[in-house]
C-alpha positions in Angstrom: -6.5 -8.3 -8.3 -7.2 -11.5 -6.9 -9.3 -14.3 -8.3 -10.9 -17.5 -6.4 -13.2 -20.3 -6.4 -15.1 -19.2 -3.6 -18.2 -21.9 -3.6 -19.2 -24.5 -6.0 -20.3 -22.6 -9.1 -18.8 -19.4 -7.5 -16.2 -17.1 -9.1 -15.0 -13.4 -6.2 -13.0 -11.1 -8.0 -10.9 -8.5 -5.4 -9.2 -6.0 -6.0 -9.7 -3.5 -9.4 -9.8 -5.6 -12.7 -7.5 -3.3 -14.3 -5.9 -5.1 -17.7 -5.5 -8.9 -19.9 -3.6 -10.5 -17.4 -6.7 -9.9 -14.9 -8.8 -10.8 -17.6 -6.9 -14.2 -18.2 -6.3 -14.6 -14.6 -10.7 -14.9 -14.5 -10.9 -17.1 -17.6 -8.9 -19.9 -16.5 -10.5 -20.0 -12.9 -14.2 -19.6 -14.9 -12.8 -22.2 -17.5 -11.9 -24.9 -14.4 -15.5 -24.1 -13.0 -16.8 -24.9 -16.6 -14.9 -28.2 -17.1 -16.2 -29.3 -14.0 -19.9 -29.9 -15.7 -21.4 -26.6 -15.0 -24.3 -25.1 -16.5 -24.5 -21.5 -14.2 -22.2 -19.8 -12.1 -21.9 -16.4 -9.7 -19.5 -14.1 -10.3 -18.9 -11.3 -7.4 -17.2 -8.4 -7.7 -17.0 -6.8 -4.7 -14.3 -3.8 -5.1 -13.6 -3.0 -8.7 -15.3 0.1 -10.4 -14.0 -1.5 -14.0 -14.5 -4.2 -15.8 -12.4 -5.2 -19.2 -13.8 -5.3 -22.9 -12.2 -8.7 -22.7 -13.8 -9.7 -19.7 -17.2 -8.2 -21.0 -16.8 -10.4 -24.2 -15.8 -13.4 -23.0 -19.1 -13.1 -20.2 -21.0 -12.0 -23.4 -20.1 -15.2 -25.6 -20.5 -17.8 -22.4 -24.4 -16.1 -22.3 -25.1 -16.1 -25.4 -23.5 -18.6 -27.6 -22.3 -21.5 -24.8 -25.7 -20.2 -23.2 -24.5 -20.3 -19.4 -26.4 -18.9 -17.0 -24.4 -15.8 -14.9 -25.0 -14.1 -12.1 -23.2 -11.7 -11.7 -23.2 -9.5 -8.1 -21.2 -6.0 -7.9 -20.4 -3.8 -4.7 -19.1 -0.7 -6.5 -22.0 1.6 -7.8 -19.9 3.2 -11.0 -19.7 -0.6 -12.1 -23.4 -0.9 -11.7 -24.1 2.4 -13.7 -21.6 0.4 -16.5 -23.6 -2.2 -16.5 -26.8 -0.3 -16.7 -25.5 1.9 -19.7 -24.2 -0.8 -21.6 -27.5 -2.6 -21.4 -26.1 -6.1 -19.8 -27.6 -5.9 -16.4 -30.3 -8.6 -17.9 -27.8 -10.6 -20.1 -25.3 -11.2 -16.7 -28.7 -11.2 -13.9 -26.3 -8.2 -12.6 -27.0 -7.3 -8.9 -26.1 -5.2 -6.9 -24.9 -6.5 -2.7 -27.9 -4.3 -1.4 -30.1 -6.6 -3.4 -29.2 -10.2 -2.4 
């Protein structure tokens, strides 16, 4: 799994997010985005059909409690459904490719 800046207030993930050194690995490049003054940023995930409860949590606390705005855009449909059946396709503006 790879993790980069890929625009301003942009975040791509590649690759399947598979354990905690994934999920650190997307903190700190978030947590640099973040220092840098911003409010909102996009996260993409383009491959993976998984997502960490770390991950999830640390998304969940910068939405609700540090009240950032996400975006967040996803390519595999099993993540999607995930989303979907967790009910945080609202919280995280989730998206799939099809719809940008």
């Amino acid at each position: 799994m790879e993790v980069t800046k890929s625009g301003a207030d942009e975040v791509t993930i590649s690759g399947e997010i598979k354990g905690v050194t994934d999920y650190l690995k997307v903190k700190r490049v978030v947590s640099e985005l973040l220092e840098s003054g911003t409010d909102s940023f996009i996260l993409k995930i383009p491959d993976s059909a998984n997502i960490t409860s770390a991950l999830i949590g640390y998304l969940l606390r910068l939405a609700t409690e540090d009240k950032i705005g996400i975006t967040v855009y996803v390519g595999n449909s099993k993540l999607m459904n995930l989303f979907e059946v967790m009910k945080l396709v609202q919280v995280f503006n989730v998206k799939t490719y099809q719809e940008v």
